[in-house]
C-alpha positions in Angstrom: 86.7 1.6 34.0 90.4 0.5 34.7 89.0 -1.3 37.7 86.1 -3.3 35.8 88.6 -4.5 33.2 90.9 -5.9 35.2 88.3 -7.8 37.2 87.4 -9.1 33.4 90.5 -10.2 32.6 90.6 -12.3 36.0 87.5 -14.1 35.1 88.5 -15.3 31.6 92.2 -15.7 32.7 90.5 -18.3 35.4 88.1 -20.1 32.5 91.2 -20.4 30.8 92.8 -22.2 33.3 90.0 -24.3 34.0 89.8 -25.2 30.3 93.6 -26.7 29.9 93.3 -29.0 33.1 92.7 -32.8 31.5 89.2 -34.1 31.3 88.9 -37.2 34.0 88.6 -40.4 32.3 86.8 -43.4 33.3 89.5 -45.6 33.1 87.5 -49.6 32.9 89.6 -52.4 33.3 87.7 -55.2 32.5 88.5 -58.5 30.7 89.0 -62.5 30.7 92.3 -63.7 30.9 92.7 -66.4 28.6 91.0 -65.7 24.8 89.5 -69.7 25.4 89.6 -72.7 27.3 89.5 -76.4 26.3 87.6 -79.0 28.5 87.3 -82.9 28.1 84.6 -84.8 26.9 83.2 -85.9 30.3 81.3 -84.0 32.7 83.0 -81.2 35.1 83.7 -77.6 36.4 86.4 -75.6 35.3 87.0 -71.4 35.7 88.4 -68.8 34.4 90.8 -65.8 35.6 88.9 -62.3 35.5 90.4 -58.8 35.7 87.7 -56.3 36.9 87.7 -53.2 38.6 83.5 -52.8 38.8 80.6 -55.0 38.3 79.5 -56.8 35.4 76.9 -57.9 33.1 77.6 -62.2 32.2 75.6 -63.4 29.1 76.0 -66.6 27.5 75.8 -66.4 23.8 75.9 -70.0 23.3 76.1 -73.3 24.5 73.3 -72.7 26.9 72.3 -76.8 26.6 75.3 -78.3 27.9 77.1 -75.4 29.8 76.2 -73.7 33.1 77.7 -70.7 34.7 78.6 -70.9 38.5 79.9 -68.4 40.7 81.1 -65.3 39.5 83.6 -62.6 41.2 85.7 -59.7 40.4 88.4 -62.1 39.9 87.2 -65.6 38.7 83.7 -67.3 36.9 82.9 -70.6 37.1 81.3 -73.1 35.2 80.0 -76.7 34.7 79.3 -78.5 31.5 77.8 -82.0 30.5 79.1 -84.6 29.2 79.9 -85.0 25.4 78.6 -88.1 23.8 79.2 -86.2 20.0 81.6 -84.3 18.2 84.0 -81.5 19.3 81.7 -78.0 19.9 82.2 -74.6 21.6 80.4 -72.3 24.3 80.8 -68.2 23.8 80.2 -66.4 27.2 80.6 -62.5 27.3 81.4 -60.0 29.7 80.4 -56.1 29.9 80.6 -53.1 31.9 80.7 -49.4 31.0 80.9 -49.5 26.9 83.6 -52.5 27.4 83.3 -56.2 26.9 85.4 -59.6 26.3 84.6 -63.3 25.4 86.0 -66.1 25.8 85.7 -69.4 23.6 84.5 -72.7 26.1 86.0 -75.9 23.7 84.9 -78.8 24.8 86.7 -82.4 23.6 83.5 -84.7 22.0 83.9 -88.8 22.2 83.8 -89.2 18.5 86.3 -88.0 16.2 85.9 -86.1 12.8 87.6 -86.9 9.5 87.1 -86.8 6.2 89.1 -89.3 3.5 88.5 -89.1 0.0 89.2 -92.5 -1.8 92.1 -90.6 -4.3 94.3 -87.9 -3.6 95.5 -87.0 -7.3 94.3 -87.5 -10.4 95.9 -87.5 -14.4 93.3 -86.0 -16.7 93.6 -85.7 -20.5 93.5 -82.7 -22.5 90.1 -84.1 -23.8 88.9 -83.6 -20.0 86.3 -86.2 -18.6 84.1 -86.9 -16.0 85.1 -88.4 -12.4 84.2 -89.6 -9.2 85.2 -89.9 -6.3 84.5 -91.6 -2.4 84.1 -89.7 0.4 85.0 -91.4 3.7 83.9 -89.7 7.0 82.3 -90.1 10.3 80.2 -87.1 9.3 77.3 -86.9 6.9 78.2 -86.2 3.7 75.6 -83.2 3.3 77.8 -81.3 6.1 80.6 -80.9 3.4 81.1 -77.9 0.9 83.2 -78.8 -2.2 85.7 -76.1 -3.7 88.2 -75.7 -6.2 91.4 -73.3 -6.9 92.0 -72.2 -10.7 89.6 -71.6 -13.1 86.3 -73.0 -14.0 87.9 -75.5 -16.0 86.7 -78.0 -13.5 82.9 -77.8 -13.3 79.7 -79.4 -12.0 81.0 -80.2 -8.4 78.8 -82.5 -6.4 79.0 -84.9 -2.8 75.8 -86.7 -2.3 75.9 -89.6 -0.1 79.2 -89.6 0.4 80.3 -89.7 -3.6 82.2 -86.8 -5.2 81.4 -86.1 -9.0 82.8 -83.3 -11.0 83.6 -83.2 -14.8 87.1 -81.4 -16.0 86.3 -79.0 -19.2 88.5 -79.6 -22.4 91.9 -77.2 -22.5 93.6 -75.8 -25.8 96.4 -74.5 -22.8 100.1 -75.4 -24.4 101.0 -76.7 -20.6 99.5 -78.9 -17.7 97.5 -77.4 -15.2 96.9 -78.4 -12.1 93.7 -77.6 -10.0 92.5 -78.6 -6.3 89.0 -79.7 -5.1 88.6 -80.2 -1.4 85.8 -81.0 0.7 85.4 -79.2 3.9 83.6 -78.6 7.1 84.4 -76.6 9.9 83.7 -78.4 13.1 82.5 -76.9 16.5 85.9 -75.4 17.0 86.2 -73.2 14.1 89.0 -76.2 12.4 88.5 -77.5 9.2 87.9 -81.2 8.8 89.0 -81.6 4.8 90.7 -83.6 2.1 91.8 -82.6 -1.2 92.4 -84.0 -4.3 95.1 -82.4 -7.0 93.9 -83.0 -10.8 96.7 -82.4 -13.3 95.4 -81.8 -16.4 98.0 -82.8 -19.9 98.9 -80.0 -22.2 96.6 -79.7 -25.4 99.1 -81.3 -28.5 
C-alpha cells in the first residue's frame, strides 16, 4: 500500500509541476510605422516602413480609384496613386495577421483648395429678435455644408441653400445679452473641417 501511494504522490507532484510552467504565447509583431502619409497632388509612388515577423493579409478599404498597391515585404509596401485634379481626399489600407492588424491613412494634396467665407462674422440682435441672412462664399457646393449652433434654441430655423444662410433669432425676456454661434461646416477628405462662424449677440430684454 505504502509503495502505491508514493508512486501517487509522484504523479500529481509531476502534473503540478507541469501546471505552474507559463503557457507559450504567440507573441505577433506586426504594424505600419507611421499612423499616415501625405502625398502631392500629382501622380507618383511613395512607401511605407513595415514591422513584421510573419506573413500578412493587405486589403485596401478605400481609395481603390486612384491608389494602387505595389510590392509588399516584411519590411516595406509600396504604392502608386493618380493624379488629383479635385479636392484634398484619403486612402485607408490595412494590415492583418494572427487576430492583429494596423492602418494607415494615404492623404493625398488635391489642386483646388477648400474654404468657406460667410459674408458677416458677428451680428447685434435686439431683444425683439428678427430674421437674418447671410452669404456663404465657397469653392464647394453649398449642399456639402451642415449648419450648427451653441446655446439654446433661441436661434431657430437654420437653413443654406444655394449658398445663402437664413436663420431667425427667437424673442428673450433674459435680463443680459447672450451671445450664440452658428457655423457652417464640412469635413473634407482628410477628416479637417472647412468652417466659418458667425457670433450673434443678442441685447438684454429692458
Amino acid at each position: 500500500m505504502k509503495r502505491i501511494l508514493t508512486l501517487v504522490s509522484a504523479v500529481l507532484s509531476a502534473i503540478a509541476c507541469n501546471s505552474l510552467r507559463p503557457t507559450e504565447l504567440d507573441i505577433v509583431q506586426l504594424g505600419i510605422v507611421p499612423d499616415d502619409i501625405i502625398v502631392p497632388s500629382g501622380a507618383g509612388e511613395d512607401g511605407v516602413r513595415i514591422i513584421a515577423d510573419r506573413d500578412y493579409a493587405l486589403e485596401l478599404l478605400s481609395g481603390a480609384d486612384w491608389l494602387t498597391v505595389g510590392l509588399t515585404a516584411r519590411d516595406s509596401i509600396s504604392f502608386s496613386f493618380a493624379s488629383n485634379e479635385g479636392y484634398r481626399r484619403s486612402a485607408r489600407l490595412k494590415i492583418s495577421a494572427s487576430g492583429r492588424e494596423d492602418e494607415l491613412l494615404i492623404k493625398q494634396e488635391g489642386a483646388m483648395a477648400a474654404y468657406a467665407v460667410l459674408s458677416a462674422h458677428s451680428l447685434s440682435v435686439p431683444a425683439q429678435g428678427g430674421s437674418f441672412e447671410l452669404r456663404l462664399s465657397s469653392s464647394l457646393p453649398s449642399d456639402y455644408f451642415s449648419v450648427s449652433v451653441t446655446g439654446n434654441s433661441t436661434v431657430r430655423n437654420m437653413r443654406l441653400s444655394d449658398y445663402i444662410l437664413t436663420f431667425d433669432v427667437a424673442p428673450t425676456t433674459n435680463r443680459d445679452k447672450r451671445s450664440y454661434v452658428v457655423t457652417v461646416s464640412y469635413l473634407d477628405g482628410w477628416g479637417d473641417a472647412v468652417s466659418d462662424s458667425v457670433t450673434i449677440v443678442q441685447d438684454a430684454y429692458d
